[in-house]
Biopython code that builds the backbone (N, CA, C, O; Angstrom):
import numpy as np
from Bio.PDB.StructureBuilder import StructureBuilder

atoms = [
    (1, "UNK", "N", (-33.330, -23.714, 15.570)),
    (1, "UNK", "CA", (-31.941, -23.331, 15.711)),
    (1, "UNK", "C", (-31.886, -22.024, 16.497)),
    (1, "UNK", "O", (-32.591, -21.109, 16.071)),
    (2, "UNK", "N", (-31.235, -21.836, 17.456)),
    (2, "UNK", "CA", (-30.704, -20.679, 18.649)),
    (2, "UNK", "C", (-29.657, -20.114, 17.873)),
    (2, "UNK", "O", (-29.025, -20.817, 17.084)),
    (3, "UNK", "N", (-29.357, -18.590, 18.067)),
    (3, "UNK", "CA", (-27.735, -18.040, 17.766)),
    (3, "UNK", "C", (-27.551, -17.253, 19.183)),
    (3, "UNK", "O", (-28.493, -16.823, 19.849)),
    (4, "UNK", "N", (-26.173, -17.141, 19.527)),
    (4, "UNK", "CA", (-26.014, -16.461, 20.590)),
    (4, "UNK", "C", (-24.837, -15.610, 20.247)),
    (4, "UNK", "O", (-24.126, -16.281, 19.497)),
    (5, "UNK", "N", (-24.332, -14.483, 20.449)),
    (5, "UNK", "CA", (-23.302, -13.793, 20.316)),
    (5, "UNK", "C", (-21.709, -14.508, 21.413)),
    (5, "UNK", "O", (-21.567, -15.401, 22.248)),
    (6, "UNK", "N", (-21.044, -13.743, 20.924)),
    (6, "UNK", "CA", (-19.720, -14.228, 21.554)),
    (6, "UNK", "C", (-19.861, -13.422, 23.066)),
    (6, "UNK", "O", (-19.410, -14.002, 24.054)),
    (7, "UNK", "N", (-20.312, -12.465, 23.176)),
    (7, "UNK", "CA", (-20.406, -11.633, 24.524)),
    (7, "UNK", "C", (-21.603, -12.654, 25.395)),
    (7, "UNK", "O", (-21.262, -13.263, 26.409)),
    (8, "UNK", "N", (-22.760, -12.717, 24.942)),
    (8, "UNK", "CA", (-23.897, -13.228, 25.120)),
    (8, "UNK", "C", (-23.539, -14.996, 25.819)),
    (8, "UNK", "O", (-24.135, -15.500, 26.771)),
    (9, "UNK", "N", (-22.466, -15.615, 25.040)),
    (9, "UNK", "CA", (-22.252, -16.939, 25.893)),
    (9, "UNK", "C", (-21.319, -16.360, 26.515)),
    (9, "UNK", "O", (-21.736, -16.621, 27.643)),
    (10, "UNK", "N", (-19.903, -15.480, 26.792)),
    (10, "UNK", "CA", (-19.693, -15.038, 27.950)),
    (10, "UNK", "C", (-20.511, -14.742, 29.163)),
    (10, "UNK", "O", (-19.959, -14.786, 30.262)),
    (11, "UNK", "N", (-21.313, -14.554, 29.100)),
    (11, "UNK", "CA", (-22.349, -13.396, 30.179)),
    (11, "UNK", "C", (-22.763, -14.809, 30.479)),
    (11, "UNK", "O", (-22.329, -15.219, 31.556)),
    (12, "UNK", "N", (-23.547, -15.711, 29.744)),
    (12, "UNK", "CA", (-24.504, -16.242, 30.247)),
    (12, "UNK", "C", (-24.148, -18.110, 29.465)),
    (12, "UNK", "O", (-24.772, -18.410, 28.447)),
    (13, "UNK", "N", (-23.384, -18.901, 29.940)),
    (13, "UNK", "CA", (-23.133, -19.694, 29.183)),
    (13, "UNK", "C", (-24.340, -21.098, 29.307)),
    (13, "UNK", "O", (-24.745, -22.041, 28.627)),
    (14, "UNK", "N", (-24.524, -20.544, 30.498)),
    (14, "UNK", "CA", (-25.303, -21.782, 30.746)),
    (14, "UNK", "C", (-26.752, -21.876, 29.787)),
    (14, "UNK", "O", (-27.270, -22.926, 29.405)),
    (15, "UNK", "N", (-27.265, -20.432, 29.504)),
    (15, "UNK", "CA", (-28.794, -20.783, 28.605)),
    (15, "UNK", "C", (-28.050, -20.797, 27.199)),
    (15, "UNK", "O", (-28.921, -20.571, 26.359)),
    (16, "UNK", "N", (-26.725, -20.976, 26.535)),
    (16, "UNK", "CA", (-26.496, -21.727, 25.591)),
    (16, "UNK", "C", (-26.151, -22.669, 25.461)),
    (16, "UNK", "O", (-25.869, -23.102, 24.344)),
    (17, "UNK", "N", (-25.999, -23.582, 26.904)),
    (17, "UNK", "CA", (-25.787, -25.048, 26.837)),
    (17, "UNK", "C", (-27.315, -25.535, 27.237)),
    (17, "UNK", "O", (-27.550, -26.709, 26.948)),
    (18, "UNK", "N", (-28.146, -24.958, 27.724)),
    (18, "UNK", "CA", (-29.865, -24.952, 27.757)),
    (18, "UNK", "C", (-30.198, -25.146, 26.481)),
    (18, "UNK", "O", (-31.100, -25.961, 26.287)),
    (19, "UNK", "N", (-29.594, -24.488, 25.321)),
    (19, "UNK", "CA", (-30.573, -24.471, 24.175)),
    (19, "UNK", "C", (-30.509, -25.510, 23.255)),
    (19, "UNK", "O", (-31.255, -26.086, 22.463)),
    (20, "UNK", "N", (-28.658, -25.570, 23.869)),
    (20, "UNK", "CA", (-28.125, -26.538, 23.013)),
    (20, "UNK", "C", (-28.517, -28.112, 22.881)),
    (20, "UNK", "O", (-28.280, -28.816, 21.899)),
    (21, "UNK", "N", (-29.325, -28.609, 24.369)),
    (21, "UNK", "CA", (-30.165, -29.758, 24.347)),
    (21, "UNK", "C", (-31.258, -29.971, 23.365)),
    (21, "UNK", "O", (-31.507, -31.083, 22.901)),
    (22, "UNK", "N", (-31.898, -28.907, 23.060)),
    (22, "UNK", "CA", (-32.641, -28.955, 22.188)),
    (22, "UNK", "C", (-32.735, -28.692, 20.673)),
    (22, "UNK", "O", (-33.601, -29.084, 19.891)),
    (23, "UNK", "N", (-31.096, -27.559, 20.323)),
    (23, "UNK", "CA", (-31.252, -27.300, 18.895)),
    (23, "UNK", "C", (-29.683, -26.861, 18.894)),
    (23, "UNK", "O", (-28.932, -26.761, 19.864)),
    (24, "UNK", "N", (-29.456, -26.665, 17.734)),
    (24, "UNK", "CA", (-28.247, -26.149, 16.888)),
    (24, "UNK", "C", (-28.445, -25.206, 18.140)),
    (24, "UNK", "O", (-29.413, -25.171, 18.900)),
    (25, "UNK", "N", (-27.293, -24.453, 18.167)),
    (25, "UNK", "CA", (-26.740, -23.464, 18.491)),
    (25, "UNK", "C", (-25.588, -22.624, 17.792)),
    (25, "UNK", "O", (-24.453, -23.020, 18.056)),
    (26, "UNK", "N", (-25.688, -21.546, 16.955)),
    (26, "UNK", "CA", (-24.884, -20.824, 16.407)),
    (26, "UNK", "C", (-24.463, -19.786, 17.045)),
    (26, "UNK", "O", (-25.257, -18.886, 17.320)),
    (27, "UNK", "N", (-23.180, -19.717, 17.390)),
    (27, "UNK", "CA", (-22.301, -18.459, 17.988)),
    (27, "UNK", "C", (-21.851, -18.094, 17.270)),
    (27, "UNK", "O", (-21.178, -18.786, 16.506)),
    (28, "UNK", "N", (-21.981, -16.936, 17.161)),
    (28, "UNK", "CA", (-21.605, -15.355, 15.929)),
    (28, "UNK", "C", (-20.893, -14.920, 16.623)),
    (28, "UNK", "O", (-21.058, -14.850, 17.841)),
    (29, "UNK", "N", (-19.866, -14.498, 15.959)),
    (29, "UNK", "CA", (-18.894, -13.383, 16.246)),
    (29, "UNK", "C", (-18.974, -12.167, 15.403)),
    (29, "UNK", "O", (-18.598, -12.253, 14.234)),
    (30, "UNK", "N", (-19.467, -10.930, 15.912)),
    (30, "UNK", "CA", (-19.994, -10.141, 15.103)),
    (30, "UNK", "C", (-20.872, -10.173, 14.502)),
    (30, "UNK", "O", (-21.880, -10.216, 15.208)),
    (31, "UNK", "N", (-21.104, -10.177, 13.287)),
    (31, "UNK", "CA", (-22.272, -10.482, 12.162)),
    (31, "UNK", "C", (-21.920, -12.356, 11.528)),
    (31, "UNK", "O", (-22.658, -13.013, 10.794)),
    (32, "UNK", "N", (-20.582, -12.789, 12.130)),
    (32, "UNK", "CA", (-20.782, -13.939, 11.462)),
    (32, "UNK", "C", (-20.464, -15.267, 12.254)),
    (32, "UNK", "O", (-19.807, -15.256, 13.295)),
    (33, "UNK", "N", (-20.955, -16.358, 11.710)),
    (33, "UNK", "CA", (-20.989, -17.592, 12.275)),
    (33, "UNK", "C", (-19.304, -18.223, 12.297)),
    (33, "UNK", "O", (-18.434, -18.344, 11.434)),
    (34, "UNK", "N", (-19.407, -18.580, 13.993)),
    (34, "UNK", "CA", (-18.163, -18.690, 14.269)),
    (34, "UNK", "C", (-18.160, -20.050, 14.721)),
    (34, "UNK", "O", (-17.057, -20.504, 15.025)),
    (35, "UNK", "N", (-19.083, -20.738, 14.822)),
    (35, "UNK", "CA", (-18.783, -22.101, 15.912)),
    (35, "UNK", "C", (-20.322, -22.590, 16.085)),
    (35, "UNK", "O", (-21.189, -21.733, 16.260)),
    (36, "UNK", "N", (-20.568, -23.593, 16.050)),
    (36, "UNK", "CA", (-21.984, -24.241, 16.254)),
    (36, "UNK", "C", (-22.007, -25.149, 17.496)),
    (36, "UNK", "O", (-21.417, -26.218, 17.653)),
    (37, "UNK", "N", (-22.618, -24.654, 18.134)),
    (37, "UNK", "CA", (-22.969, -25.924, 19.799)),
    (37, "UNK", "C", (-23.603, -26.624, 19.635)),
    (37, "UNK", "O", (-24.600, -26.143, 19.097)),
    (38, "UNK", "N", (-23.751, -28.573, 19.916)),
    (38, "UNK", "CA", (-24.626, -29.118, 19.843)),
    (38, "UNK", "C", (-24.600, -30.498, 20.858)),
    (38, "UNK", "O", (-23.808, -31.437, 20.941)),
    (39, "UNK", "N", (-25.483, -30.258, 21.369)),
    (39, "UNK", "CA", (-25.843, -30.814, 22.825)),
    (39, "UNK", "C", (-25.999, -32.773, 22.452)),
    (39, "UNK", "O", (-26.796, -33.419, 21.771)),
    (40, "UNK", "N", (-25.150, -33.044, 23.053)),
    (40, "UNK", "CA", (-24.912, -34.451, 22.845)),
    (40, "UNK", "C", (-25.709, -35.087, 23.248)),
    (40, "UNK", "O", (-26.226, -35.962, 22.553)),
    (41, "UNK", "N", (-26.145, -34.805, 24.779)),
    (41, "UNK", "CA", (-27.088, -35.829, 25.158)),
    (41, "UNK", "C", (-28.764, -35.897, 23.951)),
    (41, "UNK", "O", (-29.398, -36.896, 23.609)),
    (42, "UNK", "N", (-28.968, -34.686, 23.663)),
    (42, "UNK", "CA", (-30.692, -35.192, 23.185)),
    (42, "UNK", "C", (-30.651, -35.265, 21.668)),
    (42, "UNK", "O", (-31.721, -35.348, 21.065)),
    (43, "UNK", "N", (-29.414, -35.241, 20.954)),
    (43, "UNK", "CA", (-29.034, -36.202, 19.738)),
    (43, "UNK", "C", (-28.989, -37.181, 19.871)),
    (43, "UNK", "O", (-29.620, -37.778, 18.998)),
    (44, "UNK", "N", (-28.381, -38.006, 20.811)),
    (44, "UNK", "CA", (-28.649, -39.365, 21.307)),
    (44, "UNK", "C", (-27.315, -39.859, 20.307)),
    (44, "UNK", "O", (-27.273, -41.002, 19.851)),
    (45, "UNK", "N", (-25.945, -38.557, 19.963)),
    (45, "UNK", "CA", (-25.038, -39.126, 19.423)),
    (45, "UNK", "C", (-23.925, -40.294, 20.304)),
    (45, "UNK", "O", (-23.129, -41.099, 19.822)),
    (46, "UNK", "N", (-24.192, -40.052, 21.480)),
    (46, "UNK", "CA", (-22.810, -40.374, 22.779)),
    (46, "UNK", "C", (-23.692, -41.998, 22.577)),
    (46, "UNK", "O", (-22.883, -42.862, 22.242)),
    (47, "UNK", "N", (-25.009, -42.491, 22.701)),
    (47, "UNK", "CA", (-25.768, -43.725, 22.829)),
    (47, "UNK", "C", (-24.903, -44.441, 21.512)),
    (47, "UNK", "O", (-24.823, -45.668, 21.460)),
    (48, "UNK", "N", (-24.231, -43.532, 20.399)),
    (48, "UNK", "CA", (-24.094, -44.541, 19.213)),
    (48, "UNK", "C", (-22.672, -45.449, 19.859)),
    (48, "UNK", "O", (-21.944, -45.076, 20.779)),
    (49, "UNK", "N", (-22.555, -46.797, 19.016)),
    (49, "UNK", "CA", (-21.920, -47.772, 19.479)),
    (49, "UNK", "C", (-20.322, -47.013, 19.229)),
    (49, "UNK", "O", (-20.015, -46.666, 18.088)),
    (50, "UNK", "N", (-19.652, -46.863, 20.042)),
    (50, "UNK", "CA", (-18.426, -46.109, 20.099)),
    (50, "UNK", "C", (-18.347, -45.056, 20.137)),
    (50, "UNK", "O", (-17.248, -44.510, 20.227)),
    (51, "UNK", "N", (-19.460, -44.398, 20.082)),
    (51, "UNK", "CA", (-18.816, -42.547, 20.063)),
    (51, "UNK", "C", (-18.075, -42.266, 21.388)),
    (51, "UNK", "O", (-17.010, -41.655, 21.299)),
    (52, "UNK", "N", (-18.572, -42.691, 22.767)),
    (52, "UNK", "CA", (-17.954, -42.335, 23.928)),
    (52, "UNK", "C", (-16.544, -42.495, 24.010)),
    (52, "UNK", "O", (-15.717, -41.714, 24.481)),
    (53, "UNK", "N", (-16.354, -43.785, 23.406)),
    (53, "UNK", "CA", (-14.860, -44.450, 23.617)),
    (53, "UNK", "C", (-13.903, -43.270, 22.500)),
    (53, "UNK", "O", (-12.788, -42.845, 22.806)),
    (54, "UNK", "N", (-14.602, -42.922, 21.269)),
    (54, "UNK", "CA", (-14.101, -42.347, 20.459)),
    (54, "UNK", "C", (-13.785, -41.071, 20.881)),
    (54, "UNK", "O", (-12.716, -40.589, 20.507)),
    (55, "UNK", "N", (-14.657, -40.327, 21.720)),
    (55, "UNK", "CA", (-14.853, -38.852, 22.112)),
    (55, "UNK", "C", (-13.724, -38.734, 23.121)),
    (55, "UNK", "O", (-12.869, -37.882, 22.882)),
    (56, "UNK", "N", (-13.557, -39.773, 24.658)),
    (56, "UNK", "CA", (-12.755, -39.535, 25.191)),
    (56, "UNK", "C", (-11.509, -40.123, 24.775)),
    (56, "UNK", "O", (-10.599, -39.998, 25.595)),
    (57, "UNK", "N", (-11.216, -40.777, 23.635)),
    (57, "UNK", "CA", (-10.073, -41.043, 23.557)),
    (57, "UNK", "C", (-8.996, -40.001, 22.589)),
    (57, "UNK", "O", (-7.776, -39.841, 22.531)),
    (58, "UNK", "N", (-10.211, -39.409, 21.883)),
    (58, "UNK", "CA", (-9.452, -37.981, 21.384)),
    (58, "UNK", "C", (-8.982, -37.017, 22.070)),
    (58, "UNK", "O", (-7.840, -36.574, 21.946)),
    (59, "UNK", "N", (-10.331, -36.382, 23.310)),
    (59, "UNK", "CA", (-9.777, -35.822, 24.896)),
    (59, "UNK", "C", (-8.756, -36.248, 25.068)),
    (59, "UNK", "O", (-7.787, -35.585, 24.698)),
    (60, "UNK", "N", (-8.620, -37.162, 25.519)),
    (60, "UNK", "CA", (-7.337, -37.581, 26.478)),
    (60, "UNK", "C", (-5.727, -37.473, 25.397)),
    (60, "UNK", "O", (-4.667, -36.950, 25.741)),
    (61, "UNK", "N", (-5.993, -38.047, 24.276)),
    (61, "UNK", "CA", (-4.745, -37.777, 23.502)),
    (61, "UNK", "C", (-4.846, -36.338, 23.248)),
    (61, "UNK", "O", (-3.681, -36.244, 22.861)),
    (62, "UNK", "N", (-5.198, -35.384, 23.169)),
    (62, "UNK", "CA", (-5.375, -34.176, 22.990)),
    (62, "UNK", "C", (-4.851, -33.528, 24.377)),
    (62, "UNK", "O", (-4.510, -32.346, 24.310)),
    (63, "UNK", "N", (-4.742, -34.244, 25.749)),
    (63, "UNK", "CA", (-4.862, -33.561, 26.924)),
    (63, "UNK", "C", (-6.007, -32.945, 26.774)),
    (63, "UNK", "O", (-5.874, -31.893, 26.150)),
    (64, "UNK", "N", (-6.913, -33.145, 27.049)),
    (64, "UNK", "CA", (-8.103, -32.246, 27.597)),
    (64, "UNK", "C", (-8.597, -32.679, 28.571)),
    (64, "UNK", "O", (-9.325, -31.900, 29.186)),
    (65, "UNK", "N", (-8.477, -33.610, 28.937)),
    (65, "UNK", "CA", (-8.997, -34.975, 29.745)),
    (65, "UNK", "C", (-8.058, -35.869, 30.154)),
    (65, "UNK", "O", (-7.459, -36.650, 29.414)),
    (66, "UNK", "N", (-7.855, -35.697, 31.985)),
    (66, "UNK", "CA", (-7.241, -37.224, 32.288)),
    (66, "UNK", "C", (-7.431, -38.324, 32.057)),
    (66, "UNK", "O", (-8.608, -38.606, 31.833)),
    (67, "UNK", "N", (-6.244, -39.634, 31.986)),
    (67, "UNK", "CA", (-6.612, -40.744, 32.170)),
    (67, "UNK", "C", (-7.687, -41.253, 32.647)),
    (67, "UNK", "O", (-8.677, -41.712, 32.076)),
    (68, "UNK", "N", (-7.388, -41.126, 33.898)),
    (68, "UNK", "CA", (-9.015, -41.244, 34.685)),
    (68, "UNK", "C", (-10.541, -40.831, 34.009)),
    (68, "UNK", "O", (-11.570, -41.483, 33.835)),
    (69, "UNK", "N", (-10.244, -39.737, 33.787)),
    (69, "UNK", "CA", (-11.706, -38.896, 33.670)),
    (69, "UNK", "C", (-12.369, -39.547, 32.257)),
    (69, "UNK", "O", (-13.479, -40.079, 32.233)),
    (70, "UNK", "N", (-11.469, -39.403, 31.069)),
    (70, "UNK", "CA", (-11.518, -40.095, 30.009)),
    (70, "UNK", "C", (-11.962, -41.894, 29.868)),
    (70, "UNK", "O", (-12.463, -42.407, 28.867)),
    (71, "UNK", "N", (-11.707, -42.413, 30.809)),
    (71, "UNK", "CA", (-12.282, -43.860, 31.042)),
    (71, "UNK", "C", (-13.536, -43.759, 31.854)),
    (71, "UNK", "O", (-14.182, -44.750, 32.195)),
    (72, "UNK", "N", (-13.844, -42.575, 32.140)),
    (72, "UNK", "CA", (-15.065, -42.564, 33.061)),
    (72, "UNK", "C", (-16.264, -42.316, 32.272)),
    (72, "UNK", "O", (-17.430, -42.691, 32.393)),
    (73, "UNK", "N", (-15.390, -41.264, 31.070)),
    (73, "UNK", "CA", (-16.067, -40.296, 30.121)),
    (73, "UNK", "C", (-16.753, -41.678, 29.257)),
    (73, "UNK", "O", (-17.963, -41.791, 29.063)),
    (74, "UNK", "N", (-15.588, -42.808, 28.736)),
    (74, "UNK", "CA", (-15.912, -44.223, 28.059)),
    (74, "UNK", "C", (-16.517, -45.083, 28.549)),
    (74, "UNK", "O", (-16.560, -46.107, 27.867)),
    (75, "UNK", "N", (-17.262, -45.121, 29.913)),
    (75, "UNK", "CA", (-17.641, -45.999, 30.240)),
    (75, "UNK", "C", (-16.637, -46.848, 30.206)),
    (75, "UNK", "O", (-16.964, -47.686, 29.365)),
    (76, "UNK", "N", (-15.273, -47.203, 30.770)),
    (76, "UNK", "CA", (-14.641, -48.549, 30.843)),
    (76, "UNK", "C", (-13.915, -48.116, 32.119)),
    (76, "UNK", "O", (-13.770, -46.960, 32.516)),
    (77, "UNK", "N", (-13.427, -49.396, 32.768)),
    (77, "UNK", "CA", (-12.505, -49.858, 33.692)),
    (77, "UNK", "C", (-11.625, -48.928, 33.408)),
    (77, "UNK", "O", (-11.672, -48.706, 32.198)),
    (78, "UNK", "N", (-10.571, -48.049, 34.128)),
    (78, "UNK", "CA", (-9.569, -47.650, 33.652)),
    (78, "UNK", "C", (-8.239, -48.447, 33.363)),
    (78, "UNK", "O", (-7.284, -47.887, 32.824)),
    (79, "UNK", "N", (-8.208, -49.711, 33.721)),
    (79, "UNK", "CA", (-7.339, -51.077, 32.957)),
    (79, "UNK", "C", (-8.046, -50.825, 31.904)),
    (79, "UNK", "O", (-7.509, -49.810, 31.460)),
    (80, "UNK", "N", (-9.102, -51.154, 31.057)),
    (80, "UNK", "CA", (-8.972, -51.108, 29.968)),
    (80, "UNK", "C", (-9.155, -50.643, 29.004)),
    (80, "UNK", "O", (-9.492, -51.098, 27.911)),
    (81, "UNK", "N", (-8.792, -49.035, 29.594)),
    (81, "UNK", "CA", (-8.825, -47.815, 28.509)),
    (81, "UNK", "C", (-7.719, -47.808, 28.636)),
    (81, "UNK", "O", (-7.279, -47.328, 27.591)),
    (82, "UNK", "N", (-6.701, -48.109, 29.459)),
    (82, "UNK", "CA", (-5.568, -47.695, 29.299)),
    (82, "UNK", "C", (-4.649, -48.739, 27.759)),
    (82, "UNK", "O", (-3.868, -48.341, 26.894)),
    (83, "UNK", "N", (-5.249, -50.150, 28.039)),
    (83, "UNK", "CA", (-5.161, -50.859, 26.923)),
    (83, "UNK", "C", (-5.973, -50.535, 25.732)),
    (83, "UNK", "O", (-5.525, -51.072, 24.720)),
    (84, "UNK", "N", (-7.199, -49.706, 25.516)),
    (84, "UNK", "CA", (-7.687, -49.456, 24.661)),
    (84, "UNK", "C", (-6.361, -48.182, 23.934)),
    (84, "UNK", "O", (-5.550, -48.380, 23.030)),
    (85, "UNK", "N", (-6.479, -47.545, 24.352)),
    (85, "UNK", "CA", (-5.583, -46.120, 24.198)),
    (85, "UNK", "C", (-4.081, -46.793, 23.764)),
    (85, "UNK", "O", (-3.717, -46.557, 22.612)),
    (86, "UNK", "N", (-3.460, -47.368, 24.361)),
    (86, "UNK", "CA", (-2.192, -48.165, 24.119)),
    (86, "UNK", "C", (-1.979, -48.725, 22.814)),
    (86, "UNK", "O", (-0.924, -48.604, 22.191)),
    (87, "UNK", "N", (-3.387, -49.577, 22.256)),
    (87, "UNK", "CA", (-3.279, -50.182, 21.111)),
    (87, "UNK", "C", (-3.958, -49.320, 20.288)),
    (87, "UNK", "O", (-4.596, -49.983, 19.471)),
    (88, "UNK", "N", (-4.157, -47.754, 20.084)),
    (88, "UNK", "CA", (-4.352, -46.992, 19.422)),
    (88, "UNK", "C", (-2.531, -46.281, 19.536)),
    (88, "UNK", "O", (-2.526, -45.132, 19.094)),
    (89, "UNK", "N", (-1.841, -46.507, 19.770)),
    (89, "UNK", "CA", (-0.570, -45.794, 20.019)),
    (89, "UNK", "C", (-0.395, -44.508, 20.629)),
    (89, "UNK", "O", (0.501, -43.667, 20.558)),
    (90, "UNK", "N", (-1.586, -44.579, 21.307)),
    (90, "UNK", "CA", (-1.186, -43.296, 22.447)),
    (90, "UNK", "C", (-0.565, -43.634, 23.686)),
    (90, "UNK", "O", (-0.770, -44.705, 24.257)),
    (91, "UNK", "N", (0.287, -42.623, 24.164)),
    (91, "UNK", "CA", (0.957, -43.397, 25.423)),
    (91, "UNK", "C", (-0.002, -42.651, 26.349)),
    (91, "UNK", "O", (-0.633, -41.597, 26.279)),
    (92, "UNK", "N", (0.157, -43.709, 27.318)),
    (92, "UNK", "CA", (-0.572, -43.190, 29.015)),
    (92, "UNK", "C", (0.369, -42.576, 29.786)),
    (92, "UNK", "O", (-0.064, -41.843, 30.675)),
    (93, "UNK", "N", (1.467, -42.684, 29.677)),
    (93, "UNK", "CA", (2.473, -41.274, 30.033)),
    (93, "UNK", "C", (3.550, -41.100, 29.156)),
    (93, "UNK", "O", (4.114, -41.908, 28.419)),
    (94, "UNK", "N", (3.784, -39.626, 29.409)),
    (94, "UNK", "CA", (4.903, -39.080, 28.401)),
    (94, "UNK", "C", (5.808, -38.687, 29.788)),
    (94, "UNK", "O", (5.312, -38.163, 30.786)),
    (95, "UNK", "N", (7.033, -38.998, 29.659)),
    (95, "UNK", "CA", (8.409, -37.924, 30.377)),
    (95, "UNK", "C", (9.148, -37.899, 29.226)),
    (95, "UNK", "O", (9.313, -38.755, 28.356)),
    (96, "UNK", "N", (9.673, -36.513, 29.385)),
    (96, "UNK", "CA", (10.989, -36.446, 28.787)),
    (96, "UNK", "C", (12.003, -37.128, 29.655)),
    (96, "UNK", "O", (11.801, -37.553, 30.793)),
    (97, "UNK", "N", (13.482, -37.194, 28.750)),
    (97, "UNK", "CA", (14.575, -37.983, 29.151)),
    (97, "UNK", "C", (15.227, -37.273, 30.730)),
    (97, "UNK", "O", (16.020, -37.960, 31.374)),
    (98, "UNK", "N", (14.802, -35.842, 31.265)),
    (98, "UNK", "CA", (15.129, -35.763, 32.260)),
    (98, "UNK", "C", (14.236, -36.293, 33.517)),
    (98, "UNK", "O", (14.661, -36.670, 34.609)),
    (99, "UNK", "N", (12.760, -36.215, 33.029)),
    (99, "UNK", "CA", (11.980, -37.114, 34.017)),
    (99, "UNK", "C", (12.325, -38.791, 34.468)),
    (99, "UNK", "O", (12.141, -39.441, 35.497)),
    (100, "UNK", "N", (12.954, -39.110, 33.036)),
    (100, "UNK", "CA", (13.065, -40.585, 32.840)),
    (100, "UNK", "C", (14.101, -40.877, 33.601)),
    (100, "UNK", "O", (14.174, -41.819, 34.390)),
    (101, "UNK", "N", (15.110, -39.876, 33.315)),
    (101, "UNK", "CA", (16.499, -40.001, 34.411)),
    (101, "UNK", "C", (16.326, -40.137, 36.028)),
    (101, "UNK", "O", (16.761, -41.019, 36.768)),
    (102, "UNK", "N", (15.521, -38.934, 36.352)),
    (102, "UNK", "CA", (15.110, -38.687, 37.590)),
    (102, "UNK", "C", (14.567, -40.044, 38.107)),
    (102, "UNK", "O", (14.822, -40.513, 39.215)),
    (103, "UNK", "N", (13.949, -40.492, 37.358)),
    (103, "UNK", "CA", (12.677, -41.857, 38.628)),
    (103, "UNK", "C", (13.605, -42.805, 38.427)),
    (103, "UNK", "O", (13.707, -43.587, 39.372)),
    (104, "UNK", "N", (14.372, -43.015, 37.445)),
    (104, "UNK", "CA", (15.222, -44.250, 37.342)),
    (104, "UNK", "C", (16.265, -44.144, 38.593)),
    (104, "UNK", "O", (16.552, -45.184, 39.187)),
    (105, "UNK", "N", (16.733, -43.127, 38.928)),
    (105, "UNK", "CA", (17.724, -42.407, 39.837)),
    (105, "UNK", "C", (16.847, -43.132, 41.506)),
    (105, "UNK", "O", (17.245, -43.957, 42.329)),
    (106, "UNK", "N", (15.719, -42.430, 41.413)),
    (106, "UNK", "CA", (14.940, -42.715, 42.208)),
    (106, "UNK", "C", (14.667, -44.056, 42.348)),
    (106, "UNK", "O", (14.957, -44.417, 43.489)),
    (107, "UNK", "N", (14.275, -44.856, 41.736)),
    (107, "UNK", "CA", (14.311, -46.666, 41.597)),
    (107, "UNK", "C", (15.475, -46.679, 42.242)),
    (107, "UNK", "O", (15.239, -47.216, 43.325)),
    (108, "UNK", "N", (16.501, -46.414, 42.187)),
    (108, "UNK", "CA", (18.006, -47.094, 42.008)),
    (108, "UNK", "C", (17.965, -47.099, 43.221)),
    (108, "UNK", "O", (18.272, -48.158, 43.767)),
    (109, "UNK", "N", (17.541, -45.825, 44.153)),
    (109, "UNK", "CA", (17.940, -45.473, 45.269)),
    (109, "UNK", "C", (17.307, -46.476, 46.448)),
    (109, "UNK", "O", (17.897, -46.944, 47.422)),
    (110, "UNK", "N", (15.733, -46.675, 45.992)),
    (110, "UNK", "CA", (14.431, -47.273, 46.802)),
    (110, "UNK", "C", (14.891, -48.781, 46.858)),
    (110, "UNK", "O", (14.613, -49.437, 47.861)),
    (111, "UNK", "N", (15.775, -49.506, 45.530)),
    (111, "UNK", "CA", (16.336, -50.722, 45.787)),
    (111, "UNK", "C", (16.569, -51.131, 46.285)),
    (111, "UNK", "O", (16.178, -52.176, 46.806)),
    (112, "UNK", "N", (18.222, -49.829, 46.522)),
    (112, "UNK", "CA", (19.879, -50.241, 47.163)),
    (112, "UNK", "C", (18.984, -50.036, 48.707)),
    (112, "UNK", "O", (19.107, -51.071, 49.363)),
    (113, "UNK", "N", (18.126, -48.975, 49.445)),
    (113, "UNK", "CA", (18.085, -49.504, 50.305)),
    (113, "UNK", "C", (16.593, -50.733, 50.709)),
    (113, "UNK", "O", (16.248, -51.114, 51.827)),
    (114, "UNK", "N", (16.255, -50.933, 49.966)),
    (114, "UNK", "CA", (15.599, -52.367, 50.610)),
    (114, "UNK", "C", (16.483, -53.621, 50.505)),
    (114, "UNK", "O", (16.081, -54.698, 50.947)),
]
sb = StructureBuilder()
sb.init_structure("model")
sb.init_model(0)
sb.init_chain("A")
sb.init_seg("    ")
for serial, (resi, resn, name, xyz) in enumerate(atoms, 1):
    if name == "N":
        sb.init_residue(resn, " ", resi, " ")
    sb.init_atom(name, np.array(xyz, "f"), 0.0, 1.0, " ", f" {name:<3s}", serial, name[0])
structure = sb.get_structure()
C-alpha cells in the first residue's frame, strides 16, 4: 500500500496513478486518510462481467462522461448504450421547456419551408 499527501498528488499526479496499478493508494489530507486510489486495470475489476457497462453508465448519468465516450468506456455500439441507458431510465437528453420550445419552433420553420 502507497500514501501520498494532498499537495504530493497535486505536484505529481501521475506517480500516484503509477502506484495505483500496483497497490492501494491512500491520500491523506494532513495526518488523515481522505480518499483511497485504486487502479482498475491490474485488479482486473473492469474484466468482471458488467463492471464497464456499470462504471460508464453511472459516468454518464452523473455527467461525467458523454454519451459517446461512455459507450466507448462500455465497450458497446453507441445504439446500444443508448438503449441500454434508456431502459435503466436515464434520458440521453435533457432540455428544459425553453430548449424544447426553441427546436420545436425550429422544426416548424425547416417544414413550412420544405
Amino acid at each position: 500500500m502507497h500514501a501520498v499527501n494532498v499537495s504530493g498528488l497535486k505536484n505529481n499526479p501521475s506517480e500516484a496513478l503509477r502506484n495505483a496499478r500496483d497497490d492501494l493508494v491512500v491520500v491523506m489530507n494532513r495526518d488523515q486518510p481522505d480518499a483511497v486510489m485504486i487502479g482498475l486495470q491490474s485488479g482486473k475489476l473492469l474484466s468482471e462481467p458488467g463492471a464497464r457497462a456499470a462504471l460508464a453508465t453511472a459516468l454518464f448519468r452523473d455527467g461525467g462522461l458523454s454519451l459517446a465516450r461512455s459507450a466507448r468506456m462500455a465497450q458497446m455500439p453507441l445504439a446500444s448504450f443508448i438503449t441500454h441507458v434508456s431502459r435503466l431510465g436515464i434520458a440521453v437528453v435533457s432540455h428544459d421547456a425553453q430548449e424544447v420550445a426553441r427546436d420545436m419552433e425550429t422544426l416548424d420553420q425547416w417544414l413550412a419551408a420544405s
